[in-house]
C-alpha positions as CSV (number, residue, x, y, z in Angstrom):
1,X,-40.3,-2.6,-39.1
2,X,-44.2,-1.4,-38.7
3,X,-44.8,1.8,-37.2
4,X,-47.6,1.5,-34.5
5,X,-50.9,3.0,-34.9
6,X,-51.0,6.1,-32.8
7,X,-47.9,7.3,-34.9
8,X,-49.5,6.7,-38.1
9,X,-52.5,8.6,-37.2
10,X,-51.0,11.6,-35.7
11,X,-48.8,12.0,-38.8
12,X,-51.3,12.0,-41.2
13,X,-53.6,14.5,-38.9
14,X,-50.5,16.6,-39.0
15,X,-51.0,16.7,-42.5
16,X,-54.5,17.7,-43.0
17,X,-55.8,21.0,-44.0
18,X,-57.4,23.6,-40.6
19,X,-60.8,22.6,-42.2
20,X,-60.7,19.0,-42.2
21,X,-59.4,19.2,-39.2
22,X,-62.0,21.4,-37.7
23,X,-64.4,18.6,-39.3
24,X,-62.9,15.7,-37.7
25,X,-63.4,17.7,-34.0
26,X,-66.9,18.5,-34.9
27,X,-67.6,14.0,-36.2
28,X,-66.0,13.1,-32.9
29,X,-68.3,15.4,-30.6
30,X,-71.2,14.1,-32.9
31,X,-69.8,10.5,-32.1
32,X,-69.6,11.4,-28.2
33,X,-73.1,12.3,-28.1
34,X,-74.3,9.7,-29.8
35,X,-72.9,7.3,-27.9
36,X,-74.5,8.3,-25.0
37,X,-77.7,8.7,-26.5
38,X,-77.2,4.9,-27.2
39,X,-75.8,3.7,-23.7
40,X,-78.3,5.6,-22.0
41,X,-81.0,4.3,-24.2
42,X,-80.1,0.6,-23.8
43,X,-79.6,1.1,-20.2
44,X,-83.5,1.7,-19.8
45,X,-84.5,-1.2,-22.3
46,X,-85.2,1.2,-25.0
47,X,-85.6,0.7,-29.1
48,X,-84.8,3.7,-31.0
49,X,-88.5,4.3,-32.2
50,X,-89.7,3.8,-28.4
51,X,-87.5,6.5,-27.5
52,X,-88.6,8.5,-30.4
53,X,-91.9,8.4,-29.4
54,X,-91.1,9.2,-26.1
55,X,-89.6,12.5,-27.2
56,X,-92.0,13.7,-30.3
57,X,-88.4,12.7,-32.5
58,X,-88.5,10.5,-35.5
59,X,-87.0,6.9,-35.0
60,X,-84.8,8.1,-38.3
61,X,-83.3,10.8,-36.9
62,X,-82.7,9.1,-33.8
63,X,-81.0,6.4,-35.8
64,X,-78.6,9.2,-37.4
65,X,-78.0,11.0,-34.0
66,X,-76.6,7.6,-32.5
67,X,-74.7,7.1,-36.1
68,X,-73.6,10.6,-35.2
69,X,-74.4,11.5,-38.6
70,X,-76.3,14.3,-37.7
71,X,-75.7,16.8,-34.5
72,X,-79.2,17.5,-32.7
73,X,-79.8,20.7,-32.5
74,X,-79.9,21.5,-28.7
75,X,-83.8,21.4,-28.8
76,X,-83.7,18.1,-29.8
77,X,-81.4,16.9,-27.5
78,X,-82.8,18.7,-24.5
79,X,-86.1,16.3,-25.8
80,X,-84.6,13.6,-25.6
81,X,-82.4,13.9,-22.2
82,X,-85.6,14.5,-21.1
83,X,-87.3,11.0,-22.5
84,X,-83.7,9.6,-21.3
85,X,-84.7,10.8,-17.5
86,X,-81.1,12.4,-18.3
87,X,-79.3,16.4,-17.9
88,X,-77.5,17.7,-20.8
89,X,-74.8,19.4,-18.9
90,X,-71.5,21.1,-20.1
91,X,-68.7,19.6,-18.9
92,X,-64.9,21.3,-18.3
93,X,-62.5,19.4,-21.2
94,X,-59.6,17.8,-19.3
95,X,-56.2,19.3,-20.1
């Protein structure tokens, strides 16, 4: 008998050391961003390098932002909320 996913997952992240841990949280608030970089951008009709030039950002780093790659630093991401005609905003975590 298979186990379902969820149960799989949970176990193994049971397992995992406090630091990788701590690096999965940060890859999936990387991933959160990015995907509304990317839902936002193709709402307007956007490419990646016509929203870099809309906010002074290279279209490489944009590309690794919506990878989620790389977490903008809050400069960078007020620049481009800003080219997005967006707020960056912090938001209560539901519990």
């Amino acid at each position: 008998m298979s186990l379902p996913y969820e149960e799989v997952v949970s176990a193994r992240r049971a397992r995992l050391a406090p630091e990788v841990a701590a690096q999965g949280e940060v890859f999936a608030r990387a991933y959160e961003i990015a995907m509304q970089v990317v839902e936002l951008r193709e709402k307007l009709g956007l490419t990646q390098g016509q929203l870099a030039e809309r906010c002074g950002v290279n279209q490489a780093d944009i590309s690794r932002i919506e990878r989620g790659s790389t977490s903008p630093t809050a400069r960078t991401l007020q620049r481009i909320a800003d080219a997005l005609d967006a707020d960056v905003r912090l938001v209560a975590r539901a519990f």
